[in-house]
VEXDREN-2710 file (C-alpha; in Angstrom, 1 decimal):
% VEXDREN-2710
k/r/px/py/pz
1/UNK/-166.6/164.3/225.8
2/UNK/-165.9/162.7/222.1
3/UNK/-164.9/159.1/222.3
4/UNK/-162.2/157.5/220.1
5/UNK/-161.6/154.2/218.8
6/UNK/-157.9/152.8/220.4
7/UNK/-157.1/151.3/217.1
8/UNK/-155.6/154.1/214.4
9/UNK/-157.7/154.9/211.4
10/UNK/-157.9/152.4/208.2
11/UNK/-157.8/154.6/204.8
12/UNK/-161.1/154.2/203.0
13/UNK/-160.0/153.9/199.4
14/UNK/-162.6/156.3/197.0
15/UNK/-164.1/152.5/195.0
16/UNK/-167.6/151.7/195.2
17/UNK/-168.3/148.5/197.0
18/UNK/-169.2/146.2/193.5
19/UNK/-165.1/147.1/193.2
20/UNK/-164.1/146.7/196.5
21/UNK/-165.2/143.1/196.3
22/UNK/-164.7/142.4/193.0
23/UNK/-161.2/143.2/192.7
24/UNK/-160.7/140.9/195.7
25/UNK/-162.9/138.1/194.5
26/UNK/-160.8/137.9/191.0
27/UNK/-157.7/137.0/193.2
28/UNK/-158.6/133.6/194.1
29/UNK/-160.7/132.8/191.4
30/UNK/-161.0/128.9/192.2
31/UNK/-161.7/129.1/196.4
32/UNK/-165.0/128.5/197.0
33/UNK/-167.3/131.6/198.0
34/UNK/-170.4/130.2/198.6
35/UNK/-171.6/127.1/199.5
36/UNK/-175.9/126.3/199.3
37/UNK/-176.4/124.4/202.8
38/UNK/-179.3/122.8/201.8
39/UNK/-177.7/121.7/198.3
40/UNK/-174.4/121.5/198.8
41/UNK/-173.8/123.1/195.6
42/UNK/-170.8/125.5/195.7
43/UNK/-170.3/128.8/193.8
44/UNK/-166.3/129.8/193.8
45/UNK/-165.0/133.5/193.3
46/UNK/-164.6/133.6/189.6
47/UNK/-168.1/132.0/189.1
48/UNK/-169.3/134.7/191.5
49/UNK/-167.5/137.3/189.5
50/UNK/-168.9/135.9/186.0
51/UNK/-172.8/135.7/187.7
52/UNK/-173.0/139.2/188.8
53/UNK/-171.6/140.1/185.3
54/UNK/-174.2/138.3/184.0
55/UNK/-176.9/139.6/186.1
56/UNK/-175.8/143.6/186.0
57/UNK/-175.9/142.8/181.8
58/UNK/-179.5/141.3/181.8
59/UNK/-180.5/144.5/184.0
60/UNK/-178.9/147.1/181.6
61/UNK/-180.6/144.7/178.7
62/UNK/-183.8/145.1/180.0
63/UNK/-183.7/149.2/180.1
64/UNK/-182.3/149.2/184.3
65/UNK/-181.0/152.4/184.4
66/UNK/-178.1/153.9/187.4
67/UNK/-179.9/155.3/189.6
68/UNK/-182.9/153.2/189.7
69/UNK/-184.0/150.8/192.4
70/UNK/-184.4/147.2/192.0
71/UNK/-185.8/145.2/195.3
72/UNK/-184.7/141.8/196.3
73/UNK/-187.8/139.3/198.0
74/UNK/-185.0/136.1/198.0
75/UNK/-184.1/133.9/200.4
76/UNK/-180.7/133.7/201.9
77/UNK/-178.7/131.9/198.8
78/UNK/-176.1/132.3/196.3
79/UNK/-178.6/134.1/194.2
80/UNK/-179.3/136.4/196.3
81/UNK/-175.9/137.4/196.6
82/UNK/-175.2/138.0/192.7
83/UNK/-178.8/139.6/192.5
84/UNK/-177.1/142.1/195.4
85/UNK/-174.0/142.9/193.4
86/UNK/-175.4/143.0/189.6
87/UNK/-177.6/145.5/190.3
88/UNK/-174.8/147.7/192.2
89/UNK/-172.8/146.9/189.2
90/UNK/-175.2/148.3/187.1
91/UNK/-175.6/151.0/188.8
92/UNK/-178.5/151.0/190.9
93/UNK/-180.0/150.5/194.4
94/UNK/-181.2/147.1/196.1
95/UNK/-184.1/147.5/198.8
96/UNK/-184.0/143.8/200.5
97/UNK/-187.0/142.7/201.8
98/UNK/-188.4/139.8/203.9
99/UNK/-189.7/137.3/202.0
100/UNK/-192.3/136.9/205.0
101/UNK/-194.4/140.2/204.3
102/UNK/-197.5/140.5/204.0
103/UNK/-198.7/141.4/200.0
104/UNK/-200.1/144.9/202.4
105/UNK/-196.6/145.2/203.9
106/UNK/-194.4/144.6/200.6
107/UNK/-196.6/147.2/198.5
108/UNK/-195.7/149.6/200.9
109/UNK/-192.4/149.0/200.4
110/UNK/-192.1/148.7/197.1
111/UNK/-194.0/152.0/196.5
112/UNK/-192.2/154.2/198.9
113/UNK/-188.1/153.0/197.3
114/UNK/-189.7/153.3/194.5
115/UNK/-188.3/149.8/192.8
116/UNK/-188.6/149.2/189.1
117/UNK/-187.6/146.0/188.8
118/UNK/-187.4/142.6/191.2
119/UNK/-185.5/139.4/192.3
120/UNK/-187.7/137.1/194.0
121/UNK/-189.0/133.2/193.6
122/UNK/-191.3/131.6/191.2
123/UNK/-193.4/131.0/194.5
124/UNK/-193.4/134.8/195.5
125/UNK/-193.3/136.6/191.7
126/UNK/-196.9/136.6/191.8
127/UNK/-197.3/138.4/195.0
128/UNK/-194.4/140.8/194.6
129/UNK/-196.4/141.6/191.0
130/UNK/-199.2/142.3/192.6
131/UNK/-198.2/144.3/195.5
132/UNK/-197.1/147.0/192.8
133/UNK/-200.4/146.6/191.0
134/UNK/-198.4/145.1/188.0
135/UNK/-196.3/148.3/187.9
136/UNK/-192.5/146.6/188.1
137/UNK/-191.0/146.8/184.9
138/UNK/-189.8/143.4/185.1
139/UNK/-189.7/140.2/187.5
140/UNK/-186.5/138.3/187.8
141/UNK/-187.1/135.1/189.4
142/UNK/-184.3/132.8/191.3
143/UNK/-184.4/130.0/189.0
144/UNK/-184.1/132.9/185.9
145/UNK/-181.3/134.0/187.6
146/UNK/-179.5/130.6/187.4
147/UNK/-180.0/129.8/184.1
148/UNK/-178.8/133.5/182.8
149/UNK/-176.2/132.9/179.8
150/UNK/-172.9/135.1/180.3
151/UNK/-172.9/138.6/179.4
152/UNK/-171.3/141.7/178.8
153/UNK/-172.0/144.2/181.7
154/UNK/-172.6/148.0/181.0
155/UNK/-170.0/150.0/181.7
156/UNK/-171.4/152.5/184.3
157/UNK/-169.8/155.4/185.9
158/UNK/-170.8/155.0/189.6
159/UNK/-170.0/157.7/192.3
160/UNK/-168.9/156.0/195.4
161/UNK/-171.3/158.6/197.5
162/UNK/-174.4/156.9/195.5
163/UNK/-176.8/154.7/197.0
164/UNK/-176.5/151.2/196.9
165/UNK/-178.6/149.8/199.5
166/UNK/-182.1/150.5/200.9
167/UNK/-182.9/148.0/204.1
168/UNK/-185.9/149.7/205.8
169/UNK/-185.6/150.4/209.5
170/UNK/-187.7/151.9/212.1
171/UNK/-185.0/154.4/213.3
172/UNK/-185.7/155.1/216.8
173/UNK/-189.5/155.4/216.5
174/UNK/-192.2/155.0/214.4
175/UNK/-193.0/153.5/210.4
176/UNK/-190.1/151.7/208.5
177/UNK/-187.9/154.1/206.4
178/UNK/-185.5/153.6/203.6
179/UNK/-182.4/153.6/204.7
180/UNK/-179.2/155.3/202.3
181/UNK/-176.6/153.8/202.8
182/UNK/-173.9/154.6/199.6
183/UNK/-171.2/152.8/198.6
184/UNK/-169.2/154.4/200.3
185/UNK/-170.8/153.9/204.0
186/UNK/-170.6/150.2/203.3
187/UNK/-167.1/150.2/202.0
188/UNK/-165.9/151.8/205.0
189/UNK/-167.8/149.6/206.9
190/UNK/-166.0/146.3/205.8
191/UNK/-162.3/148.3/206.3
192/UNK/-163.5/149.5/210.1
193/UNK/-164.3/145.8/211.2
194/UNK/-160.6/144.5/210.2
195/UNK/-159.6/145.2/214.1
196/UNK/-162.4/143.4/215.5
197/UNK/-163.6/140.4/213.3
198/UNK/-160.7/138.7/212.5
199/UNK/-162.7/136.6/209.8
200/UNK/-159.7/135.4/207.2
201/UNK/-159.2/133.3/204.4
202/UNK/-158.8/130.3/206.4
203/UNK/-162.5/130.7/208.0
204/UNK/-165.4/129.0/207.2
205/UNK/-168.4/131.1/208.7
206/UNK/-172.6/130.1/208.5
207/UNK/-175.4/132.4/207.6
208/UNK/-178.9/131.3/208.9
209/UNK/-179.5/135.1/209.8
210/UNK/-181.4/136.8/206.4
211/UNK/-179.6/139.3/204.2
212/UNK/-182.2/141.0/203.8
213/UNK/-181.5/142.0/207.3
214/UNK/-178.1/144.6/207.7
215/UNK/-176.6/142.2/209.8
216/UNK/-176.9/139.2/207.6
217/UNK/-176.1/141.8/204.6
218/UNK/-172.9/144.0/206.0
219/UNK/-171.4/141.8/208.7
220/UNK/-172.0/138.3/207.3
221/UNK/-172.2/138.4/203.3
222/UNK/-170.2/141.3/202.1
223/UNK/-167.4/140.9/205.0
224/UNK/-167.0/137.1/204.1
225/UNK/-166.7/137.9/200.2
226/UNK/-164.3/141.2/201.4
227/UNK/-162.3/138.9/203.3
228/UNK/-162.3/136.1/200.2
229/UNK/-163.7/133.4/203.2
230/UNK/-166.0/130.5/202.6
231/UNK/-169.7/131.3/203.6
232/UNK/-172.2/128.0/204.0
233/UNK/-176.0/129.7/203.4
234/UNK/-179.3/128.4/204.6
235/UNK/-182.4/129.8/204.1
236/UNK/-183.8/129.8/207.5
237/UNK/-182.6/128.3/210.8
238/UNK/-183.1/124.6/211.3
239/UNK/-180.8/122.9/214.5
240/UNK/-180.2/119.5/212.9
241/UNK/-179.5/120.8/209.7
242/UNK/-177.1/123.7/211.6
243/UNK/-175.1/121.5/213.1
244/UNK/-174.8/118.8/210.7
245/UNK/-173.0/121.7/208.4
246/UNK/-171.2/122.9/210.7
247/UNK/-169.6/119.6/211.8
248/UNK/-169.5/118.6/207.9
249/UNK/-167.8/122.1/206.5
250/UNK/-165.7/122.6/209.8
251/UNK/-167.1/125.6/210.2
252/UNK/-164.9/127.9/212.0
253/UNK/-167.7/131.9/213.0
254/UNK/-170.6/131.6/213.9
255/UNK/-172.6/135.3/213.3
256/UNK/-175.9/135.0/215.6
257/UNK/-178.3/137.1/217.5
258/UNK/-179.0/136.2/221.2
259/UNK/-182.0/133.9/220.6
260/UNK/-180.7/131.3/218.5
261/UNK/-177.4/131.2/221.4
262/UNK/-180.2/130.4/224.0
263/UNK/-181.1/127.7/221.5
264/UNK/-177.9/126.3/221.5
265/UNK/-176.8/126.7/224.8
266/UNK/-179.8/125.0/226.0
267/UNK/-179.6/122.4/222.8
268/UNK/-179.6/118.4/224.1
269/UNK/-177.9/117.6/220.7
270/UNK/-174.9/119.8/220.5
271/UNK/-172.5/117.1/222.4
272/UNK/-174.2/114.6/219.9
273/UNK/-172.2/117.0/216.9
274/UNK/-168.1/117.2/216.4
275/UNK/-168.3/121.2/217.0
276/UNK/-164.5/121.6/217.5
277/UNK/-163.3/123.7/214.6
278/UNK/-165.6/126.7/216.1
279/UNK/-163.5/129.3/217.3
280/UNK/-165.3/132.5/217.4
281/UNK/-169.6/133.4/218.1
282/UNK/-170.8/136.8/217.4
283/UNK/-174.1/138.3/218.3
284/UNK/-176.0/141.1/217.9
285/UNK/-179.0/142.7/217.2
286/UNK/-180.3/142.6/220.4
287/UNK/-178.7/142.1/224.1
288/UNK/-176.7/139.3/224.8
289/UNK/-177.8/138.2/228.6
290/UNK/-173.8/137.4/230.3
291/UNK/-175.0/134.0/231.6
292/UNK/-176.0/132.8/228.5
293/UNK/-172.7/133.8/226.2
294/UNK/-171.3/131.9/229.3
295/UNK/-173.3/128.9/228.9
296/UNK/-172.3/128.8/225.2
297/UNK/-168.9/128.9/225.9
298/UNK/-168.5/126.2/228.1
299/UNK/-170.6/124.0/225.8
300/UNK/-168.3/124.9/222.8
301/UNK/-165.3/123.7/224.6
302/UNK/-163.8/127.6/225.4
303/UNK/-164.9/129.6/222.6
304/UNK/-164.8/133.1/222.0
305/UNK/-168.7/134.6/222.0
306/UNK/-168.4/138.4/221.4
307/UNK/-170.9/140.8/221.1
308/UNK/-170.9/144.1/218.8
309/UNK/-173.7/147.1/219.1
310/UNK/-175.3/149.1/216.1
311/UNK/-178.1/149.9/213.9
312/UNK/-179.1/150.2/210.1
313/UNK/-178.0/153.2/210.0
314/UNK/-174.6/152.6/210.5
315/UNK/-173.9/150.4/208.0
316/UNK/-174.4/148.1/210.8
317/UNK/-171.5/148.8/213.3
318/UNK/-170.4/151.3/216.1
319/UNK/-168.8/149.0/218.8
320/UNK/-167.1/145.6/219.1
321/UNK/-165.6/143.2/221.2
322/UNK/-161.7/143.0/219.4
323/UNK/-160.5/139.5/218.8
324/UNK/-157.3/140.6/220.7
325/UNK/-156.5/137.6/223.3
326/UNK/-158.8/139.1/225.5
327/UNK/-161.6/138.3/227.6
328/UNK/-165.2/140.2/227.0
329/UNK/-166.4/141.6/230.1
330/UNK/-170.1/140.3/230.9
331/UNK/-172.9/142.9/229.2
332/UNK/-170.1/145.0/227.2
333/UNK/-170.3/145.4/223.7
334/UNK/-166.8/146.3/223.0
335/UNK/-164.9/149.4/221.5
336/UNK/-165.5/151.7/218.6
337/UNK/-164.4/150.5/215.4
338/UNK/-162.0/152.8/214.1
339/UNK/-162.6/156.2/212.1
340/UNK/-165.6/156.5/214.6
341/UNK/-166.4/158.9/217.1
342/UNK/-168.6/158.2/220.2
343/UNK/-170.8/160.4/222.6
344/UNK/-173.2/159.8/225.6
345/UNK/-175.6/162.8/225.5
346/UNK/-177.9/163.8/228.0
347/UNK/-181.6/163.6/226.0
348/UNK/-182.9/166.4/228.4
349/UNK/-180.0/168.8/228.2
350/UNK/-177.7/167.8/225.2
351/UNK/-175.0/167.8/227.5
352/UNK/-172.2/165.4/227.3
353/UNK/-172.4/162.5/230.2
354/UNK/-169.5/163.2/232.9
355/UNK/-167.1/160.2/232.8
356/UNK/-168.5/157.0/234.0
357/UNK/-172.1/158.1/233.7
358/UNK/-174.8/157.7/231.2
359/UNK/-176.1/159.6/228.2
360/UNK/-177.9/158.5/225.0
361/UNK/-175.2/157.1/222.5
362/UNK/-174.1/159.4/219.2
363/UNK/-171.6/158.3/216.9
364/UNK/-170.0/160.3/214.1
365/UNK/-168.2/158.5/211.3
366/UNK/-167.9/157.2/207.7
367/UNK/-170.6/154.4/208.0
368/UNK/-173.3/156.9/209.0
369/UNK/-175.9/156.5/206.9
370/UNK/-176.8/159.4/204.2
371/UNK/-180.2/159.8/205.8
372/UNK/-183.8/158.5/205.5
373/UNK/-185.2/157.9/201.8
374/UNK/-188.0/160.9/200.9
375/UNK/-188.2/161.9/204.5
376/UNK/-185.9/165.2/205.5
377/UNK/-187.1/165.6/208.4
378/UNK/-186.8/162.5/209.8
379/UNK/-183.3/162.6/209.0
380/UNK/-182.9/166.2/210.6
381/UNK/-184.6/164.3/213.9
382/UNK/-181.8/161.3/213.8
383/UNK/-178.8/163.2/212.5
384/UNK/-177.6/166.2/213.6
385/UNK/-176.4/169.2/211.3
386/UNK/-172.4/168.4/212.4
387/UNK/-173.2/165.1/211.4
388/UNK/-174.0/162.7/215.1
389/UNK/-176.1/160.2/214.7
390/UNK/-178.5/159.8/217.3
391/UNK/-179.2/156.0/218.5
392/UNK/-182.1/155.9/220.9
393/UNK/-180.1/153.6/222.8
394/UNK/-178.1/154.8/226.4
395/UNK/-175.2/153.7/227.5
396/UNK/-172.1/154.6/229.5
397/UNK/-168.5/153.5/228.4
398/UNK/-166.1/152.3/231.5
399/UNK/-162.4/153.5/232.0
400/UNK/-160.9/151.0/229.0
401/UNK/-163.6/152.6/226.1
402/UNK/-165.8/149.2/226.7
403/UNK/-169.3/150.1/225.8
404/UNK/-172.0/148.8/228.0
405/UNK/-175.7/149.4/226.8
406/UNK/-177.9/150.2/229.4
407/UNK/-181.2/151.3/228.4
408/UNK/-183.5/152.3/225.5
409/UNK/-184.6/155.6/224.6
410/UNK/-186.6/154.5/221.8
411/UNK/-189.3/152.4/221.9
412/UNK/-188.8/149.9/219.0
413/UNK/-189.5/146.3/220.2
414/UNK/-186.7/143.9/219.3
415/UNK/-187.9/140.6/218.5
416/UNK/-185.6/138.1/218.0
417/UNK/-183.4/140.4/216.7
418/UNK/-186.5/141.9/214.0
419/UNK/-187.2/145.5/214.4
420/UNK/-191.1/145.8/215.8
421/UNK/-192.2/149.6/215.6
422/UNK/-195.5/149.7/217.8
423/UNK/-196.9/152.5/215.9
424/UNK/-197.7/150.1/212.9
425/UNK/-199.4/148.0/214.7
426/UNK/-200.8/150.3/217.1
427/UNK/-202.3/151.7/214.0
428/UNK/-203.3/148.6/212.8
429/UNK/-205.5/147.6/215.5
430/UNK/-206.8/150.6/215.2
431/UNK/-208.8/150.0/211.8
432/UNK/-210.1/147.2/213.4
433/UNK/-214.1/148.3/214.3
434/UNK/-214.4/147.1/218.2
435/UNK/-211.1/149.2/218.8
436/UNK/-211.2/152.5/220.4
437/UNK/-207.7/152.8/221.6
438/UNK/-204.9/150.7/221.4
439/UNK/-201.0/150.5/222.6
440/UNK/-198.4/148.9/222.0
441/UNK/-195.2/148.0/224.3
442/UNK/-192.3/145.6/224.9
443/UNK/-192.9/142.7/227.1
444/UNK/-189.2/140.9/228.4
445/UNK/-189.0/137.2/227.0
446/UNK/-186.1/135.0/227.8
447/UNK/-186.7/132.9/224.0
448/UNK/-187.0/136.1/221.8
449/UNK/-185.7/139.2/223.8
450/UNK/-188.2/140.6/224.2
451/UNK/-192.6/140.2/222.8
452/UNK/-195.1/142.6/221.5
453/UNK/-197.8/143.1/224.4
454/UNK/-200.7/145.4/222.6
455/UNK/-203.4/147.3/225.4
456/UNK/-206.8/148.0/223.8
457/UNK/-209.2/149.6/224.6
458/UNK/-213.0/148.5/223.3
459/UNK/-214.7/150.5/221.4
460/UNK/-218.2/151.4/223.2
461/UNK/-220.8/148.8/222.6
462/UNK/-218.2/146.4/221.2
463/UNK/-216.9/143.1/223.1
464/UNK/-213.8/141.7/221.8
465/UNK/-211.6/139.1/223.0
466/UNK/-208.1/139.1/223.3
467/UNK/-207.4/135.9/220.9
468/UNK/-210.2/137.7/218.1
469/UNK/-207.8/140.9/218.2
470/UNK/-204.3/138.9/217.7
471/UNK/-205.7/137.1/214.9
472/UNK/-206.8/140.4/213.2
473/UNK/-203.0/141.4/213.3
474/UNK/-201.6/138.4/212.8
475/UNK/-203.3/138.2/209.4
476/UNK/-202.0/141.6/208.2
477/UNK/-198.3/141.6/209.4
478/UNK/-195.1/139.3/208.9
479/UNK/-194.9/136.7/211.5
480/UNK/-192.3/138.4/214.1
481/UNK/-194.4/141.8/214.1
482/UNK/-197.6/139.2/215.9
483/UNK/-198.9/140.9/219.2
484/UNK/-198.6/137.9/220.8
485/UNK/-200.4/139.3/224.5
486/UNK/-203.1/141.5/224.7
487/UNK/-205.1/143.0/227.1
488/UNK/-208.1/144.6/227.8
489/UNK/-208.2/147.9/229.3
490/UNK/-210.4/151.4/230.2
491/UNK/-207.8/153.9/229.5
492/UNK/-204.8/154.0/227.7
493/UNK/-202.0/156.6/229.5
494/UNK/-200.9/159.4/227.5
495/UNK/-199.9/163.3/228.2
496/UNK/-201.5/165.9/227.9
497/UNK/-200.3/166.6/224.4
498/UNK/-202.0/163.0/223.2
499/UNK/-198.8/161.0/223.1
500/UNK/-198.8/157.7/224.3
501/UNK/-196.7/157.3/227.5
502/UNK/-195.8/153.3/226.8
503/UNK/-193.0/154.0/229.2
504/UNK/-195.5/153.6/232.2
505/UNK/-197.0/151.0/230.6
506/UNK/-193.7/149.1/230.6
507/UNK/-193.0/150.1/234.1
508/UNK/-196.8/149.1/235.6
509/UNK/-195.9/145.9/233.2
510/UNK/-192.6/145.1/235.0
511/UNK/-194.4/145.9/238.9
512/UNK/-197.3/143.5/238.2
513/UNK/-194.1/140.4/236.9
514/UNK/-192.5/141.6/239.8
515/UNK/-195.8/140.5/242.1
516/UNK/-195.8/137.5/240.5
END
């Protein structure tokens, strides 16, 4: 059975997404765009429009060529955002990074998108540098990229089916992978949320989640600029500071994934903050627990708090709670955005799901992603050749198209919302001399969704501790990829073909917390 959305398509104009938002940012050329929390310095949409002229001309000056990638190692900030747009208005391809990585973790980055060029802070320029081995053609730092003079941009023919970002996701197993998503995938992406985030002029929303991150890139950045709203940045989450902006900007959304709602649900200070001009919460990236959206909205005086479902590699969305008058049901994640088709597929069979049951969820649609970066048959594995894209993820829909996300195929570990694949750091551990074995699985948290917990086996003759084995990790990765339980162990379960069978791991895991 295909699913359809309930709202009628939206036509997906043939522009690339520089145009798209552009065209709507030289409208209101004196509003404020962006405002720099931790400043207070504010960027309107004609200064926006000038910067990424400026930055797309000091690209094509220094030799950038369409086509080519250029990676961006920035905090969230204004900068970040004209860095973004100048290089898709030069024509090329931005692979956003965390600024967290590991010099290990960013080389390997850097070397599979292939990036020519970076944005990045005089802090990190050095170790971005030196993850390519000196190989980037050219560093652009944050404080170059507020001082460049006005320029003349190059005028580049862009095909809206070209890529114009590169996030790197896990998929729904194993290493990170570039992800294409073209111009077009993103474009259609800000037209399909029209029915279901209702962000306007008149808003005022807060980004403490990174845009290196598709959330904090599609959902948060582009759609405020799309929608010509005022967006308040911070580079990282910090409660007084939060809610001292959003008291002092009236700040109307509030985009977040479920951790940082516990946070504030459980916060002692939010009555001590005028929070009144909030209307609307989103979350995603992770499972919003009902109790605690609940929570939330009784401390926020009646507030909507929505959730919406995707991945990466749809641009990010599938399904959304509409902003309709009505009341989300506790656990759903809404309906399909429109121009998007929805299946629940029996992994074992292929067969659709009868009514009401549950099957793994495909979607078909514009914002599907053009595949994985270098890696065919990955993409062959996640899309299928009439073009469904296979989630990992199983869910069942109820009678009203309400999407309610039940279980997990794959075996990613979400972390506060951060992607943590356990083959890379299953395969970490597994350089480390004392380790024979390892495994890694997804351990329930209430703070962060849900922990890595790594089982390792010693290698024979070799002794070590738990503590000596985290630390080994902990050195090598970004912070939210830590193991941050391990244990011990003889044997590590797998079939008879070698693969890991985490899955009984995670049940034995949930029997012994069950004893407890």
């Amino acid at each position: 059975m295909i699913y359809r959305s309930p709202f009628p398509g939206v036509e997906i104009p043939d522009v690339t997404l520089h145009e798209l938002i552009l065209e709507r940012a030289r409208r209101w050329p004196e509003r404020v765009a962006l405002v720099d929390g931790p400043s207070g310095a504010e960027m309107t949409y004609g200064q926006l429009v000038e910067r990424v002229d400026a930055v797309a001309a000091a690209l094509a000056d220094g030799g950038f060529q369409a086509g080519e990638v250029a990676a961006i190692a920035l905090p969230n900030s204004p900068e970040f955002t004209v860095a973004f747009l100048g290089i898709a208005r030069a024509g090329g391809a931005a692979t956003t990074m965390n600024t967290n990585f590991t010099e290990g973790e960013m080389a390997k980055q850097l070397a599979d998108s292939g990036a020519v060029v970076a944005f990045t802070t005089a802090d990190l320029a050095a170790k971005v540098d030196a993850a390519t081995g000196g190989q980037l053609r050219r560093t652009f730092t944050l404080e170059y990229v507020r001082g460049l003079p006005a320029g003349r941009p190059p005028a580049v023919a862009v095909n809206p089916r070209a890529v114009v970002a590169l996030p790197y996701s896990s998929g729904t197993t194993g290493a990170p992978k570039g992800v294409m998503l073209t111009h077009r995938n993103l474009v259609a992406m800000q037209l399909q949320m029209e029915p279901v985030e209702r962000t306007g002029p008149d808003d005022v929303s807060i980004a403490v989640l990174p845009f290196f991150h598709i959330y904090g890139l599609s959902v948060i950045l582009l759609l405020c600029l799309y929608r010509g709203s005022k967006l308040v940045i911070f580079p990282r989450f910090e409660m007084e500071s939060f809610l001292s902006a959003i008291q002092r900007h009236r700040v109307t959304r509030l985009p977040l994934v479920p951790p940082l709602i516990l946070r504030l649900a459980q916060e002692p200070r939010l009555d001590d903050f005028d929070l009144t001009s909030v209307r609307t919460v989103i979350s995603g990236a992770a499972p919003l627990p009902p109790e605690v959206a609940a929570r939330l909205r009784q401390r926020l005086g009646g507030a909507l708090v929505k959730q919406g479902y995707g991945m990466t590699e749809l641009s990010p969305g599938g399904h959304m709670h509409a902003e309709d008058g009505s009341e989300p049901l506790p656990g759903s994640v809404g309906v399909l955005h429109p121009n998007t088709e929805c299946r629940l597929v029996d992994p074992e069979t292929g067969a659709d799901a009868e009514p009401g049951g549950t099957g793994e969820i495909w979607y078909r649609g514009p914002q599907v992603m053009k595949g994985y970066l270098g890696r065919p048959e990955d993409t062959a594995a996640m899309i299928t050749r009439d073009g469904w894209l296979r989630t990992g993820d199983v869910g069942r829909i109820d009678a009203d198209g309400q999407l309610y996300v039940v279980d997990r195929l794959k075996e990613l570990i979400k972390y506060k919302g951060f992607q943590v694949a356990p083959a890379e750091l299953e395969a970490l551990l597994l350089t480390h001399p004392a380790v024979a074995d390892a495994a890694v699985i997804p351990k329930p948290d209430l703070e962060a969704g849900e922990i890595p917990k790594a089982f390792v086996v010693p290698a024979e003759g070799a002794a070590p501790t738990a503590e000596e084995l985290m630390a080994f990790v902990s050195e090598r990765v970004a912070g939210y990829k830590k193991v941050r339980e391990l244990e011990l162990v003889d044997e590590i379960p797998k079939s008879p073909s070698g693969k890991i069978l985490r899955r009984l791991l995670v049940v034995q895991e949930r029997e012994k917390a069950a004893r407890l």
